[in-house]
PDB file of N, CA, C and O in Angstrom, chain B, residues numbered from 101:
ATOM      1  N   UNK B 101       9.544  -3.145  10.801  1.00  0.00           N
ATOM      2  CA  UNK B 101       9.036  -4.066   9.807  1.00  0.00           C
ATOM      3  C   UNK B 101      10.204  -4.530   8.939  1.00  0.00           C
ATOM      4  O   UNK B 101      10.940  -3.592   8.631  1.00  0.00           O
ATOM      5  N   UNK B 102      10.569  -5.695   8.469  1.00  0.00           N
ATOM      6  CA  UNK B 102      11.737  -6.337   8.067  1.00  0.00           C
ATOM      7  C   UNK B 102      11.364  -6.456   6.306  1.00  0.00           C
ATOM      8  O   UNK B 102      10.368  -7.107   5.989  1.00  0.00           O
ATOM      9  N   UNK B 103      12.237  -5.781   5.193  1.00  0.00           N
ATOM     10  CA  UNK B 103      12.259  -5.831   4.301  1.00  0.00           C
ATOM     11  C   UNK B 103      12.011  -7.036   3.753  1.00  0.00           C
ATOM     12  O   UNK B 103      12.987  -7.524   3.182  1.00  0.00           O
ATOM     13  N   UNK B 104      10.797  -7.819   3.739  1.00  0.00           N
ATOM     14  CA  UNK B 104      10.983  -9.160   2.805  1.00  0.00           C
ATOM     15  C   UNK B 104      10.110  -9.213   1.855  1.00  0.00           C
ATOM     16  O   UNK B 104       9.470  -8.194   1.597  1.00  0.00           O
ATOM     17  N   UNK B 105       9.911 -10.312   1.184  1.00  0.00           N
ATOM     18  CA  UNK B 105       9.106 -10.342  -0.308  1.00  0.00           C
ATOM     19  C   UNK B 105       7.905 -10.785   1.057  1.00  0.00           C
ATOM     20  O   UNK B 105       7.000  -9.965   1.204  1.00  0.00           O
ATOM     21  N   UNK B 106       7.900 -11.490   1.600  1.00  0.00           N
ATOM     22  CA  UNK B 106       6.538 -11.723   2.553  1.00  0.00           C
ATOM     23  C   UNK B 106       5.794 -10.688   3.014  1.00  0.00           C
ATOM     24  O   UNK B 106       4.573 -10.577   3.128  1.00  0.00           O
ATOM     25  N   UNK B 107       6.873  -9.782   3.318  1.00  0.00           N
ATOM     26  CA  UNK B 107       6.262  -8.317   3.902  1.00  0.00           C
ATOM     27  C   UNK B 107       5.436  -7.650   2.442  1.00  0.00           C
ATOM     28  O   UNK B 107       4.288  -7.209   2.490  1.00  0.00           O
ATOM     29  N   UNK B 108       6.235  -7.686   1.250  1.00  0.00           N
ATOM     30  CA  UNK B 108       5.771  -7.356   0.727  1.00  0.00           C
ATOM     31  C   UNK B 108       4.114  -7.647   0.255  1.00  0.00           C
ATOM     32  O   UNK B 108       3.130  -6.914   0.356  1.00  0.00           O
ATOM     33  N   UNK B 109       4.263  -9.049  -0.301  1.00  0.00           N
ATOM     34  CA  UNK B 109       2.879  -9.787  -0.022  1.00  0.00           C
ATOM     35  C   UNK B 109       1.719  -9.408   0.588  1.00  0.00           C
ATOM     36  O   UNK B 109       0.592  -9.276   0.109  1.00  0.00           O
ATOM     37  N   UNK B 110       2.328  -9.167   2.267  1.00  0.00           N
ATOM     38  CA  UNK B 110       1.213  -8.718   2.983  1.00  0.00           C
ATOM     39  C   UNK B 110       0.707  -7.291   2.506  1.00  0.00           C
ATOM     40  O   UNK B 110      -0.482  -7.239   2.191  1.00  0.00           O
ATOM     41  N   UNK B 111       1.341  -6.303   2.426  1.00  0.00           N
ATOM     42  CA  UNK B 111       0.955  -5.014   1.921  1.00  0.00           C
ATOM     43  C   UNK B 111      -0.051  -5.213   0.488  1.00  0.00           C
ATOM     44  O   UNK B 111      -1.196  -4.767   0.423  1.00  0.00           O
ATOM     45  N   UNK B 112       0.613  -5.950  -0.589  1.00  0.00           N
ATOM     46  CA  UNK B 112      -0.146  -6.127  -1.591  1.00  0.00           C
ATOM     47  C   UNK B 112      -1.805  -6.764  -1.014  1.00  0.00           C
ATOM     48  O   UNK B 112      -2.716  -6.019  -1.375  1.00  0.00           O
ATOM     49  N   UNK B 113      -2.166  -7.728  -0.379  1.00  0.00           N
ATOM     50  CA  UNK B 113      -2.576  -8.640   0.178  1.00  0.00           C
ATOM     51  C   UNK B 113      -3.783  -6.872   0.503  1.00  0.00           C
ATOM     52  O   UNK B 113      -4.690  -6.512  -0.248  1.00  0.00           O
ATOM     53  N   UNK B 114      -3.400  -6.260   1.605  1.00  0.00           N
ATOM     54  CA  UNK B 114      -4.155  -5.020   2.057  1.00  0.00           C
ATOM     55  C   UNK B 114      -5.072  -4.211   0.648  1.00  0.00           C
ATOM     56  O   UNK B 114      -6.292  -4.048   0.693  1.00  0.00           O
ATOM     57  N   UNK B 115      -4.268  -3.808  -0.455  1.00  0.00           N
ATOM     58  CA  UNK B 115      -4.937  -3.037  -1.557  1.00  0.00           C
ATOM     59  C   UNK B 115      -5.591  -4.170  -2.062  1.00  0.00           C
ATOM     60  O   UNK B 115      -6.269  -3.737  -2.994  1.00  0.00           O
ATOM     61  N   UNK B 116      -5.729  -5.113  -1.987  1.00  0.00           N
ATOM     62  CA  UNK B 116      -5.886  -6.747  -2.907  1.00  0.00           C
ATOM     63  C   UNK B 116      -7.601  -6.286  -2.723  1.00  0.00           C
ATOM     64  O   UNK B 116      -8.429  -5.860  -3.528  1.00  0.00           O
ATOM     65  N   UNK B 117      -7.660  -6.635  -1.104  1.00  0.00           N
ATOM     66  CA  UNK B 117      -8.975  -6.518  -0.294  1.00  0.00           C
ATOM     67  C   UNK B 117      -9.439  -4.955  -0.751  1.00  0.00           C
ATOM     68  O   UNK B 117     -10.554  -4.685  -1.196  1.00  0.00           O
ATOM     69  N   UNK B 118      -8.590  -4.206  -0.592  1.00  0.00           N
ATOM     70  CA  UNK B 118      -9.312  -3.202  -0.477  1.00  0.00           C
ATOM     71  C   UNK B 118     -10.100  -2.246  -2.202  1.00  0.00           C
ATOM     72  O   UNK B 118     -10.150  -2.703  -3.343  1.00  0.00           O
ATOM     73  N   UNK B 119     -10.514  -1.068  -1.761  1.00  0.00           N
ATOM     74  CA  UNK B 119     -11.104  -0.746  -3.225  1.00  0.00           C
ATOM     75  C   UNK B 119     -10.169   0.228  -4.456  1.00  0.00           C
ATOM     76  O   UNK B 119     -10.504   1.042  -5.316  1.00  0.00           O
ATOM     77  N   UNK B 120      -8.968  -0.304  -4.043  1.00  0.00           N
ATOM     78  CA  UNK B 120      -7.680   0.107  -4.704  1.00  0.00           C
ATOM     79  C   UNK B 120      -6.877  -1.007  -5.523  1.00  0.00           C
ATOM     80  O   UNK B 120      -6.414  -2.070  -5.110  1.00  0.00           O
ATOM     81  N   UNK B 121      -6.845  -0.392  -6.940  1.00  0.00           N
ATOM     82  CA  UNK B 121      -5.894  -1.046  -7.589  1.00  0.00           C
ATOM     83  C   UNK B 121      -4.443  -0.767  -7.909  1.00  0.00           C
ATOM     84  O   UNK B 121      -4.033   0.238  -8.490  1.00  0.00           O
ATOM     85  N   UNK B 122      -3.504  -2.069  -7.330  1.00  0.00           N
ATOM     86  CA  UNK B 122      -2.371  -1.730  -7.396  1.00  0.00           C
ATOM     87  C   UNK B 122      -1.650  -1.947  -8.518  1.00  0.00           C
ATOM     88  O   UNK B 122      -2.094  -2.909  -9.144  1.00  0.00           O
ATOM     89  N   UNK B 123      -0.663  -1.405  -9.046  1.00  0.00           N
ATOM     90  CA  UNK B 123       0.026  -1.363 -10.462  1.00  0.00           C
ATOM     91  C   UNK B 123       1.212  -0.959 -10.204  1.00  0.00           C
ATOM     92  O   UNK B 123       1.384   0.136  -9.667  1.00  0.00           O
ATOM     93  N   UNK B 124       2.486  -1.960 -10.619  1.00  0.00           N
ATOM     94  CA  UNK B 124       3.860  -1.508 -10.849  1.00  0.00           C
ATOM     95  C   UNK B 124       3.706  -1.207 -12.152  1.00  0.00           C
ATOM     96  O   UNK B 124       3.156  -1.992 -12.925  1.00  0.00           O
ATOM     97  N   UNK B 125       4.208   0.035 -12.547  1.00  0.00           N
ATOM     98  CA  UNK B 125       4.858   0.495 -14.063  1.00  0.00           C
ATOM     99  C   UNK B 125       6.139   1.518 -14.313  1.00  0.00           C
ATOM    100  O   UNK B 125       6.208   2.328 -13.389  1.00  0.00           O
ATOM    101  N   UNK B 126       6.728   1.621 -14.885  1.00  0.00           N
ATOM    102  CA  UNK B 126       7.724   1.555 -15.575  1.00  0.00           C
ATOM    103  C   UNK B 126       7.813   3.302 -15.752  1.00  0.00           C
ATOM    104  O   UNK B 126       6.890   3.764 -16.423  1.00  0.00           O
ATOM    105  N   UNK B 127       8.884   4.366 -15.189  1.00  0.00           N
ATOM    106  CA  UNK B 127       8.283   5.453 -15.689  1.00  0.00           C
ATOM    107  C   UNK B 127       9.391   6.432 -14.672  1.00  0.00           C
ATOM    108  O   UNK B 127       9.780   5.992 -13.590  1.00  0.00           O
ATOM    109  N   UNK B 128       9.747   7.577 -15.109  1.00  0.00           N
ATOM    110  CA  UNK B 128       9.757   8.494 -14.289  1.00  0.00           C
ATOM    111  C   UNK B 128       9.271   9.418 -13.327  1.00  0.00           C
ATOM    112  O   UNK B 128       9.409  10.641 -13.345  1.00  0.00           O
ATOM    113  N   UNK B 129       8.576   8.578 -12.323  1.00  0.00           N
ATOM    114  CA  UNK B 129       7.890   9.006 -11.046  1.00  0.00           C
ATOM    115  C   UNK B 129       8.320   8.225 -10.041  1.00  0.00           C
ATOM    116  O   UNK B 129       9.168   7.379 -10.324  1.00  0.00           O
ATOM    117  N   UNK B 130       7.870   8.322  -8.741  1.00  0.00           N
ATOM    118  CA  UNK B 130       7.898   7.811  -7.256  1.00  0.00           C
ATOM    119  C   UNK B 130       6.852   6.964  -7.023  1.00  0.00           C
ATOM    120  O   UNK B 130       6.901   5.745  -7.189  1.00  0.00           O
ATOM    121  N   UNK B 131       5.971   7.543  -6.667  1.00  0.00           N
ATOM    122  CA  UNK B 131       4.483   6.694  -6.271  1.00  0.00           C
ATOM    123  C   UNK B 131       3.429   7.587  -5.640  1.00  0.00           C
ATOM    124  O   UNK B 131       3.615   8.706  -5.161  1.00  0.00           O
ATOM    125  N   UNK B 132       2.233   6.873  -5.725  1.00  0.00           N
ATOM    126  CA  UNK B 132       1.406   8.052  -5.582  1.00  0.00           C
ATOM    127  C   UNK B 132      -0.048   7.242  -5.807  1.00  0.00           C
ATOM    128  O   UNK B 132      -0.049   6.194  -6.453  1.00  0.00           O
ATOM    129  N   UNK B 133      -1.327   7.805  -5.219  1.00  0.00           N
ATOM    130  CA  UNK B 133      -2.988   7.273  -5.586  1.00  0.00           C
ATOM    131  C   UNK B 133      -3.681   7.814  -6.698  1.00  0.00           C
ATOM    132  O   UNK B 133      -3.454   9.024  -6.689  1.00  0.00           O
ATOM    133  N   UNK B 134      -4.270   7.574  -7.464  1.00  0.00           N
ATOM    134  CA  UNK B 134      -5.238   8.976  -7.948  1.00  0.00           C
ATOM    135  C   UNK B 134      -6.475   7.868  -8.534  1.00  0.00           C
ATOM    136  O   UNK B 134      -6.401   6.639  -8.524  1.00  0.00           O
ATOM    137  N   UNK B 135      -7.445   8.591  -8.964  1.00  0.00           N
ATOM    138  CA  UNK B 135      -8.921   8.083  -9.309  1.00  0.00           C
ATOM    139  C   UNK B 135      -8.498   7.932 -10.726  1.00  0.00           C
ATOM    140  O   UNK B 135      -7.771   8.838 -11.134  1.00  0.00           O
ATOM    141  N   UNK B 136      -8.793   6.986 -11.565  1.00  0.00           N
ATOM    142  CA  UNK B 136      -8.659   6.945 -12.962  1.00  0.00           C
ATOM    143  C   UNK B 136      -9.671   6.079 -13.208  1.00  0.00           C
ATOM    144  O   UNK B 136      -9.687   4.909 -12.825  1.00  0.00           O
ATOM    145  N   UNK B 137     -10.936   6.890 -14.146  1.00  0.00           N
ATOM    146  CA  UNK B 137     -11.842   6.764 -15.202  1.00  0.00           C
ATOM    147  C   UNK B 137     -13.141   6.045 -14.126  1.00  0.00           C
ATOM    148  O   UNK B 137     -13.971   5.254 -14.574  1.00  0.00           O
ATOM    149  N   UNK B 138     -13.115   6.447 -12.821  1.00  0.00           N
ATOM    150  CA  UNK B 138     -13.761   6.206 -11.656  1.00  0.00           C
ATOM    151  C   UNK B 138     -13.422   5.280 -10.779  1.00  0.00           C
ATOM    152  O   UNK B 138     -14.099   5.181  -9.755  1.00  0.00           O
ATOM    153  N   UNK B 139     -12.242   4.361 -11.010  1.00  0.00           N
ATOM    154  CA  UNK B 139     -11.318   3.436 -10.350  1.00  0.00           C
ATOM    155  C   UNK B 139      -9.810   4.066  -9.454  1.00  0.00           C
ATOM    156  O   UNK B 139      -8.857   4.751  -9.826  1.00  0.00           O
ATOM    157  N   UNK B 140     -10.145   3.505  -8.280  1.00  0.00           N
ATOM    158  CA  UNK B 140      -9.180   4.186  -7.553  1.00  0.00           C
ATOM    159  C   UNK B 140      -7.742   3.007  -7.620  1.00  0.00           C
ATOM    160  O   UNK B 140      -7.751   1.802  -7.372  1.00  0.00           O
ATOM    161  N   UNK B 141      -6.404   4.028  -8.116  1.00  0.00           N
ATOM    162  CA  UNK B 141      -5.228   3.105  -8.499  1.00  0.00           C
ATOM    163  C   UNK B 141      -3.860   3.693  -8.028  1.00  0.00           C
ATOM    164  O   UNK B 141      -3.523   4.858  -8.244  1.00  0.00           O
ATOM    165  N   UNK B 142      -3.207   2.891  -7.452  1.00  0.00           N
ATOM    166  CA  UNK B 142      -2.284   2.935  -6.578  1.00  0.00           C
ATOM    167  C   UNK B 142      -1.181   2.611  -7.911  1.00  0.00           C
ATOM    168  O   UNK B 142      -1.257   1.754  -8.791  1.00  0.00           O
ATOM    169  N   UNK B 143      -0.237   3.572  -7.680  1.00  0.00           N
ATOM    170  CA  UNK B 143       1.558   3.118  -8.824  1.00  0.00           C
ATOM    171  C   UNK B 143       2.118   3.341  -8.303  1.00  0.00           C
ATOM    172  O   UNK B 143       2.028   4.284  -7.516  1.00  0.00           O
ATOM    173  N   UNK B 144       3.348   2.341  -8.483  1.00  0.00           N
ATOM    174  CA  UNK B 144       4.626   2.238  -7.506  1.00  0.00           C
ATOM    175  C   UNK B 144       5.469   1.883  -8.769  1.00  0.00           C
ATOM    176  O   UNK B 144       5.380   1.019  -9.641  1.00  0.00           O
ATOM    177  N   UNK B 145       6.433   3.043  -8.469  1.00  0.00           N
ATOM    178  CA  UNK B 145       7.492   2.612 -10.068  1.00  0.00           C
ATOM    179  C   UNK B 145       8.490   1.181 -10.160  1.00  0.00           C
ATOM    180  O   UNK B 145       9.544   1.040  -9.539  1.00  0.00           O
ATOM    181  N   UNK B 146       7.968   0.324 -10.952  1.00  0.00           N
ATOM    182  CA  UNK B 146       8.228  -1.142 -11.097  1.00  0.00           C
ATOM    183  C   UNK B 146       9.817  -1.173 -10.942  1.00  0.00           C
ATOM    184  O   UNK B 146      10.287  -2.310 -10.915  1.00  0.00           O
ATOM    185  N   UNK B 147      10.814  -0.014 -10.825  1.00  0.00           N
ATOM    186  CA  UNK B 147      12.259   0.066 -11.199  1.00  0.00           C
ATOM    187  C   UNK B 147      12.802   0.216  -9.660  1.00  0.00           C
ATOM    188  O   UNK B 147      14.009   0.288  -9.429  1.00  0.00           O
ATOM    189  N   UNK B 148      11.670   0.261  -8.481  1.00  0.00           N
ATOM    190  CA  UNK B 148      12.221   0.389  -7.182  1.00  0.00           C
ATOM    191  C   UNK B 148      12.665  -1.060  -6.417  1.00  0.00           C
ATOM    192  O   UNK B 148      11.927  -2.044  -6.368  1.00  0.00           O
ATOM    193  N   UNK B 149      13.777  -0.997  -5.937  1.00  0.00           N
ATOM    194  CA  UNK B 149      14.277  -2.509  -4.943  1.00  0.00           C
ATOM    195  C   UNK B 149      12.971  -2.532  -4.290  1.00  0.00           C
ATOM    196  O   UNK B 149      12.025  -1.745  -4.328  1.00  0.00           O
ATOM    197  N   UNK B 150      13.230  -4.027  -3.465  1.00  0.00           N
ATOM    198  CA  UNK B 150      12.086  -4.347  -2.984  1.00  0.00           C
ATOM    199  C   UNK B 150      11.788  -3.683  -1.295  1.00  0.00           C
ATOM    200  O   UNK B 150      10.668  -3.676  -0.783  1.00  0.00           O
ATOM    201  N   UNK B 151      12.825  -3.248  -0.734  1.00  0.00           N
ATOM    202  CA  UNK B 151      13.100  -1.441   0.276  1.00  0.00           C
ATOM    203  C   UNK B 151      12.045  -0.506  -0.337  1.00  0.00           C
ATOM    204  O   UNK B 151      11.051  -0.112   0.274  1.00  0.00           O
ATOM    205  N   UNK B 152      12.375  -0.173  -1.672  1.00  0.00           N
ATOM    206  CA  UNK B 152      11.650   1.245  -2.082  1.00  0.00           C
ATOM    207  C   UNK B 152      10.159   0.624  -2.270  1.00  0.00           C
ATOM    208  O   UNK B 152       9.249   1.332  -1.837  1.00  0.00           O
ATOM    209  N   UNK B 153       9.890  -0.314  -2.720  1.00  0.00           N
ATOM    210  CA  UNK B 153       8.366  -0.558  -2.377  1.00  0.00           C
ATOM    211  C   UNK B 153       7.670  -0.740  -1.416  1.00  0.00           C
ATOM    212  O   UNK B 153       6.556  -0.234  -1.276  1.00  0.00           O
ATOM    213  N   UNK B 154       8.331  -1.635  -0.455  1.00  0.00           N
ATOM    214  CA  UNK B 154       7.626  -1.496   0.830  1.00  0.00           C
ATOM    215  C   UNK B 154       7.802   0.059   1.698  1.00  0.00           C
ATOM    216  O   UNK B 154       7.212   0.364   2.735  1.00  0.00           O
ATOM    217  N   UNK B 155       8.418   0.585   1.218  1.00  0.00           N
ATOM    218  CA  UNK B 155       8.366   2.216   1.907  1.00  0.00           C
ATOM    219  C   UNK B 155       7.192   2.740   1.393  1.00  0.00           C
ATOM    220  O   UNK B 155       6.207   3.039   2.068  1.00  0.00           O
ATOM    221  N   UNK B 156       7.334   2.881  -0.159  1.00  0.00           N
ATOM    222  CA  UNK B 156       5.737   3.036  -0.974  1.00  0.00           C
ATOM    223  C   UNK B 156       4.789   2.785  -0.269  1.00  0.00           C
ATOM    224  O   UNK B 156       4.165   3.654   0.339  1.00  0.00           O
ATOM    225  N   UNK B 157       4.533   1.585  -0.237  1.00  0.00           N
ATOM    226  CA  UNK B 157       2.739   1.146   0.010  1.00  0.00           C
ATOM    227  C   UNK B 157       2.790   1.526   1.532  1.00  0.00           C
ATOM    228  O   UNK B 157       1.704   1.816   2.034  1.00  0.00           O
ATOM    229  N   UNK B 158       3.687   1.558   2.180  1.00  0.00           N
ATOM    230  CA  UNK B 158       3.293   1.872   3.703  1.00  0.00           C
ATOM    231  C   UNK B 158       2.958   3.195   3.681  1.00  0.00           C
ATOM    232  O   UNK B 158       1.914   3.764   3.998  1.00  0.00           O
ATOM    233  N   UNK B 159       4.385   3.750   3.103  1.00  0.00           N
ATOM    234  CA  UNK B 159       3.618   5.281   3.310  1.00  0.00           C
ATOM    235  C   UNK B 159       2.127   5.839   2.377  1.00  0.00           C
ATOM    236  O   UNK B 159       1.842   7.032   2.479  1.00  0.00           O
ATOM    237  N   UNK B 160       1.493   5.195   1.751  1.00  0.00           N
ATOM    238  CA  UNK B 160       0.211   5.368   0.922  1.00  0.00           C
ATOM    239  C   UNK B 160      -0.699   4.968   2.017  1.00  0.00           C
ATOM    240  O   UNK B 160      -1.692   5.569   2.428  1.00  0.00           O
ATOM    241  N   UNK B 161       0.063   3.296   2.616  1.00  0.00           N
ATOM    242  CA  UNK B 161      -1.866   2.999   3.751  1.00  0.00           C
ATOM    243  C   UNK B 161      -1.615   3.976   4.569  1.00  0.00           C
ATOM    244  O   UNK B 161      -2.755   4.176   4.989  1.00  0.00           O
ATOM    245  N   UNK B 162      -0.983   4.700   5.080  1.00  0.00           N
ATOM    246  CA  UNK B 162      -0.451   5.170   6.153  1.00  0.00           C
ATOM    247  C   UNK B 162      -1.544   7.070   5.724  1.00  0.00           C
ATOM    248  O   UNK B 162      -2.212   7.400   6.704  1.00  0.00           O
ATOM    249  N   UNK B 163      -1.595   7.467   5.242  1.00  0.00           N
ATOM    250  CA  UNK B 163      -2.267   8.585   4.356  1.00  0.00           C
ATOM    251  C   UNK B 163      -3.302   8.343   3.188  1.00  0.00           C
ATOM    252  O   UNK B 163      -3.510   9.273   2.410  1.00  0.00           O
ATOM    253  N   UNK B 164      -3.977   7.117   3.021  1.00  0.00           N
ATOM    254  CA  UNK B 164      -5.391   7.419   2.005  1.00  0.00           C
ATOM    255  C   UNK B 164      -6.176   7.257   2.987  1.00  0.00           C
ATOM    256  O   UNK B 164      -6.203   6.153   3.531  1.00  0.00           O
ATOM    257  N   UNK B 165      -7.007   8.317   3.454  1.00  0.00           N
ATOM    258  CA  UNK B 165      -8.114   8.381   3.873  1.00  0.00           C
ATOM    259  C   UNK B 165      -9.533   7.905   3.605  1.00  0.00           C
ATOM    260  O   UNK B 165     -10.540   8.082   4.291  1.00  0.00           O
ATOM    261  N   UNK B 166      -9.383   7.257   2.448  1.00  0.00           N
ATOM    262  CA  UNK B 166     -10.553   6.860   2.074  1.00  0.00           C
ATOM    263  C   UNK B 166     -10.657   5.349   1.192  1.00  0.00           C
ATOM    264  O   UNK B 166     -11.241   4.981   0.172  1.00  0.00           O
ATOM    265  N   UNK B 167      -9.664   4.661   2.292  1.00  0.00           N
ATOM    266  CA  UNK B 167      -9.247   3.040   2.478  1.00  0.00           C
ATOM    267  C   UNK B 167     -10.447   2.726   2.998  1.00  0.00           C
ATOM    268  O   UNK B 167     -10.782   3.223   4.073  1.00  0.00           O
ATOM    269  N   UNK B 168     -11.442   1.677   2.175  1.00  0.00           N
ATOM    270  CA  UNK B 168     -12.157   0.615   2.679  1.00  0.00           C
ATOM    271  C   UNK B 168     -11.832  -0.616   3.340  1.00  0.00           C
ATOM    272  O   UNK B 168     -11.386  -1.665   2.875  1.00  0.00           O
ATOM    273  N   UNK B 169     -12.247  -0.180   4.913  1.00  0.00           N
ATOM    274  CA  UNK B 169     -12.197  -1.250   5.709  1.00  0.00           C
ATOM    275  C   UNK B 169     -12.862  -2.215   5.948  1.00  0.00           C
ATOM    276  O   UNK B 169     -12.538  -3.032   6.810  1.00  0.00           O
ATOM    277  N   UNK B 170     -14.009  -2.313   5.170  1.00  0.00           N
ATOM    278  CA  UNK B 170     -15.160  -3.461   5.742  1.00  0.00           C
ATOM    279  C   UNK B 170     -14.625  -4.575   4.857  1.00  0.00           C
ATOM    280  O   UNK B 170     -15.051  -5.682   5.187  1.00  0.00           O
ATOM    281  N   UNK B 171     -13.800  -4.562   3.816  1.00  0.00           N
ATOM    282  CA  UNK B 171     -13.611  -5.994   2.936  1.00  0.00           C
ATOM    283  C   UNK B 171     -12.543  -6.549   3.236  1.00  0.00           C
ATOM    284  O   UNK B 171     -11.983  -7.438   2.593  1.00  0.00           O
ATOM    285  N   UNK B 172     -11.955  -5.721   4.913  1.00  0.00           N
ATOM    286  CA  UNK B 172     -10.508  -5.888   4.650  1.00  0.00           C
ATOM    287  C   UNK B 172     -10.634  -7.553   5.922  1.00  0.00           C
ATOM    288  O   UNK B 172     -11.416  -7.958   6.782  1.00  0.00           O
ATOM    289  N   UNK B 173      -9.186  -8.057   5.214  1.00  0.00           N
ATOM    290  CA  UNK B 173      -9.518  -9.469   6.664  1.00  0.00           C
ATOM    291  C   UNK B 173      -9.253  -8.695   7.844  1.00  0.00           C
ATOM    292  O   UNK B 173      -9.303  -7.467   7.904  1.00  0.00           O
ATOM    293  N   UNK B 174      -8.845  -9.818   9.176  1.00  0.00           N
ATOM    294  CA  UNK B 174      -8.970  -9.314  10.358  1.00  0.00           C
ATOM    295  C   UNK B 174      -7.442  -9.186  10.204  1.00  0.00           C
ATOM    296  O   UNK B 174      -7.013  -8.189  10.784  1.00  0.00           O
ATOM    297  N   UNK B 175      -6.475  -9.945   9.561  1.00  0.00           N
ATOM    298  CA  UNK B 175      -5.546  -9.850   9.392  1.00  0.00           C
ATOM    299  C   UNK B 175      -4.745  -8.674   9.066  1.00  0.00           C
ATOM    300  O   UNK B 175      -3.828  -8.211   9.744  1.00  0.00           O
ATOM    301  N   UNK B 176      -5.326  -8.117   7.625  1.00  0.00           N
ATOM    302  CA  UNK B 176      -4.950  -7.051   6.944  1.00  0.00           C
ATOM    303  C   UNK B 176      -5.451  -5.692   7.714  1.00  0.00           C
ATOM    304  O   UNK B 176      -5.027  -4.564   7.461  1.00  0.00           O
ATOM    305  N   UNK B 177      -6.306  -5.974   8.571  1.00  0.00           N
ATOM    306  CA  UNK B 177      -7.185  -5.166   9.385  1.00  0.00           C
ATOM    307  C   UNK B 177      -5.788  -4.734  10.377  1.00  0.00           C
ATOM    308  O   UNK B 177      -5.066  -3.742  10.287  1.00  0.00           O
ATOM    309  N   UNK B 178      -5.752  -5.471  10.988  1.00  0.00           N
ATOM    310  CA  UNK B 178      -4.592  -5.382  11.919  1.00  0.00           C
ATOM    311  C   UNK B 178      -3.320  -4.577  11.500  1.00  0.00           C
ATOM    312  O   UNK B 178      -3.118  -3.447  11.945  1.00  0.00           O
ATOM    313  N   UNK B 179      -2.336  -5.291  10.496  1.00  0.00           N
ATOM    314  CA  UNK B 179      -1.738  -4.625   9.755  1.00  0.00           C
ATOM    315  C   UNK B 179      -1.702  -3.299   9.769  1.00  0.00           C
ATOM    316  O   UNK B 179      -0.905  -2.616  10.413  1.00  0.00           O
ATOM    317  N   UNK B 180      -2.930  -2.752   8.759  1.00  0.00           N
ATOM    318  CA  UNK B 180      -3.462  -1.192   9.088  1.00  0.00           C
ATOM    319  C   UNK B 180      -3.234  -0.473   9.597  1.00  0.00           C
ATOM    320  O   UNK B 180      -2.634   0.560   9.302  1.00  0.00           O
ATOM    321  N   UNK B 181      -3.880  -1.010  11.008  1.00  0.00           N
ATOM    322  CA  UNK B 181      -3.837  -0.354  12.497  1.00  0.00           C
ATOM    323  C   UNK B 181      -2.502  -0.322  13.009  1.00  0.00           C
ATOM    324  O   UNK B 181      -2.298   0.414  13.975  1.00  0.00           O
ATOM    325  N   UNK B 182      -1.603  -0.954  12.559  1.00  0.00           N
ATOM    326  CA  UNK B 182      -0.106  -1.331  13.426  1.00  0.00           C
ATOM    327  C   UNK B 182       0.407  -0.051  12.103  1.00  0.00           C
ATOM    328  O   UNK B 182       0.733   1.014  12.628  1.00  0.00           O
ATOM    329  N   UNK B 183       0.468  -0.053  11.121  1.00  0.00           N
ATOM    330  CA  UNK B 183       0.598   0.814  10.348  1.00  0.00           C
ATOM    331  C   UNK B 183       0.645   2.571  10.456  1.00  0.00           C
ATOM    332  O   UNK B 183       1.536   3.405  10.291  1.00  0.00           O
ATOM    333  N   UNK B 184      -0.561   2.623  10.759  1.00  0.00           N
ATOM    334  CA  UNK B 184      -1.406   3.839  11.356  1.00  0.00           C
ATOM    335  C   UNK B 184      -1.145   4.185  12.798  1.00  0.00           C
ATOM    336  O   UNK B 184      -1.141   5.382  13.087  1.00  0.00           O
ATOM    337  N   UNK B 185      -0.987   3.535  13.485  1.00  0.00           N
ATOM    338  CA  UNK B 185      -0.941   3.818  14.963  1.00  0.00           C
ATOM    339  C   UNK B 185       0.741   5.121  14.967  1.00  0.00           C
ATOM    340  O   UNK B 185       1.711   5.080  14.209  1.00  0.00           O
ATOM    341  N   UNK B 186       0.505   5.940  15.926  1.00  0.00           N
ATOM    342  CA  UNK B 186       1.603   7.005  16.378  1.00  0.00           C
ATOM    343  C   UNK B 186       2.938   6.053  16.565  1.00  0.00           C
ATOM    344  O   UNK B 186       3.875   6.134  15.770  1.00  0.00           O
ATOM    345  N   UNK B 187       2.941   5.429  17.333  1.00  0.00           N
ATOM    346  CA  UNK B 187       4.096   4.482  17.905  1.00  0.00           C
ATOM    347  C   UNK B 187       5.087   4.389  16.489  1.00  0.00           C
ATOM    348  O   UNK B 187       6.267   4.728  16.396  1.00  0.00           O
ATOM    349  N   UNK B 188       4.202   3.818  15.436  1.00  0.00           N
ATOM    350  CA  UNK B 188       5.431   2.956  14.429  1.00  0.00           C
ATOM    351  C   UNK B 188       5.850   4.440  13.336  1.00  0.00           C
ATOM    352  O   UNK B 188       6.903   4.503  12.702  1.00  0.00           O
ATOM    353  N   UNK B 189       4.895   5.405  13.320  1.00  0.00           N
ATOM    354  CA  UNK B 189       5.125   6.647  12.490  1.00  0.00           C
ATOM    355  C   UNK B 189       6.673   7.178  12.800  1.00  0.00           C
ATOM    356  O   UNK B 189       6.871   7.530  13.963  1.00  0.00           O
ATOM    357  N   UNK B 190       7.347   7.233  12.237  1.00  0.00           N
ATOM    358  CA  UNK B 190       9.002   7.362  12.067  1.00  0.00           C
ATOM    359  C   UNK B 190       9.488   8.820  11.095  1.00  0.00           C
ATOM    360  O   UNK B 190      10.678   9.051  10.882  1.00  0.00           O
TER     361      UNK B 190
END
């Protein structure tokens, strides 16, 4: 997968659809999911190149188990699956 702001896009584009909210902020951490105040929210520290984010969100779709797929397009659907599949796991 080729480091671009497009790539990036698309990843955003995936949590967009899905029942996850994404948030760059500012902070001494990495990245990570958690449930907050019954809303499920995705942070990716706003201070990472645009490399360290797309490593982020891949490695998050790549491990939340409890990613809603029915809102997702066929597009982002795909994605996913190319995501998830053994082959691209590195």
């Amino acid at each position: 997968m080729k480091y671009t702001k497009a790539t990036l896009a698309r990843l955003e584009d995936v949590f967009a659809e899905s029942d996850y909210a994404l948030r760059y902020e500012k902070g001494q951490f990495r990245a990570g999911s958690c449930v907050l105040r019954e809303q499920r929210v995705v942070l990716v520290n706003s201070y990472f190149p645009l490399e360290g984010r797309i490593n982020c969100l891949i490695d998050l779709l790549r491990t939340l188990p409890d990613l809603n797929l029915s809102h997702l397009t066929p597009r982002s659907r795909t994605l996913l699956e190319t995501l998830r599949s053994p082959t691209t796991a590195a």
